[in-house]
N, C-alpha and C positions, 0 to 999 in steps of 0.2 A: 509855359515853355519859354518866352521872350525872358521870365526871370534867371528861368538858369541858362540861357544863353548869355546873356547880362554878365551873371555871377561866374562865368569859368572865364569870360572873355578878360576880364578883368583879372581872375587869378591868375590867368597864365601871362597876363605881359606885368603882374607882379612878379612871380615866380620867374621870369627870362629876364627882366629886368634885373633884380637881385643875381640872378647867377651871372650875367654878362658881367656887372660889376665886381661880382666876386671872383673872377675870372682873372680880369684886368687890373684886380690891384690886391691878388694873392690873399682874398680873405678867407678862404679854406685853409691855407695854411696857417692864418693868424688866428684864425677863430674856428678851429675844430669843426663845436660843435654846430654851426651854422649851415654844413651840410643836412645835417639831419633834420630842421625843419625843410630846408630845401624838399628834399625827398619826402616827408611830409605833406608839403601842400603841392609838391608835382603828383604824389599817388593821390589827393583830394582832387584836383584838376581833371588827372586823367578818367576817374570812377563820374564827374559831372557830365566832360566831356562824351563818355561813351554814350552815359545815359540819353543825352540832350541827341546825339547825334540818331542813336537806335530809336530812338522818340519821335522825333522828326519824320525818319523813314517809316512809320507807324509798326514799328517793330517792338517785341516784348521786350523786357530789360530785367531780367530775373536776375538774382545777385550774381550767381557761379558764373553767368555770363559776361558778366561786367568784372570778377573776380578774375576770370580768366584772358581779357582785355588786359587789366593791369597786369597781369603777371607777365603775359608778352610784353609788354613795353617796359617795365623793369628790370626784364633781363637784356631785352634789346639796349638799355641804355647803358646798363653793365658793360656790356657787350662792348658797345661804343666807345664808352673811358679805357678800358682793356686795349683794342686794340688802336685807340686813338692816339695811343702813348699819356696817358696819364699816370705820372711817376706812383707804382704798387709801393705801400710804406712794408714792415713788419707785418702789421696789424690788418693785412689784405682782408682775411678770410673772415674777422670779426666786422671789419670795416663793411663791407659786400654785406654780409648777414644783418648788419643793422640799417643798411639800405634798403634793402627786400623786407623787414619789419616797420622802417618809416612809411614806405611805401604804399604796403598794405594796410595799416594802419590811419593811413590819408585815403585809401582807396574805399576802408569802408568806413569814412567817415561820410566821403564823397558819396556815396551810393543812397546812406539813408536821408543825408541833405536832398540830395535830387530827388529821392522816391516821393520825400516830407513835398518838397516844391511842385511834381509833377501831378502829389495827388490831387492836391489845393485848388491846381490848375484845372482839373476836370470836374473839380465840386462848383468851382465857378469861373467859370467860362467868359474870357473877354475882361476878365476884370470885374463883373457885374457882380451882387449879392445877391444873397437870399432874404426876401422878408413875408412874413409871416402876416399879411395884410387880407381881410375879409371883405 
């Protein structure tokens, strides 16, 4: 559990770090495709995130679950560029579409990393190993 709190704690002030800057000195527009890992490891984030969080609360974390977590918050962020005034190019509807596939595509990247790290977690407990000693 302490790892993948670790591990999202650090991808999201990556992931807000990178966008804050690409904010501020217009690299979305310079660099395309730089959103699209953006959205990438925000939908990895969010898929660790939930996990870690529903984990915590000693709650299950089944994929649809966690499936359905990112997809609210992907459109909620949609949401948020739409009516934030973020200038809609041509290319809106293809642009959105390929957000909501980075997304999910980071989301279940994010869910099997967490599930990989949460199992690990409860095979050995505290950090400790298993030895085979008579």
């Amino acid at each position: 559990m302490r790892t993948l709190f670790i591990l999202q704690a650090i991808l999201i002030a990556i992931v807000g770090a990178v966008h804050l800057i690409a904010i501020q000195l217009y690299l979305y527009w310079l660099f395309p495709w730089l959103d699209i890992f953006v959205h990438f490891f925000g939908g990895l984030w969010v898929a660790l995130a939930a996990v870690w969080l529903l984990a915590a609360a000693h709650q299950r974390t089944p994929f649809m679950r966690i499936f359905f977590i990112l997809a609210a918050v992907s459109i909620g962020w949609e949401l948020f560029e739409l009516w934030g005034g973020i200038p809609r190019e041509a290319n809106f509807a293809f642009d959105t579409s390929l957000d909501f596939l980075m997304d999910a595509l980071g989301g279940i990247s994010g869910y099997f990393i967490a599930e990989r790290l949460t199992l690990h977690a409860k095979m050995n407990p505290h950090g400790t190993t298993q030895s085979n000693s008579s």
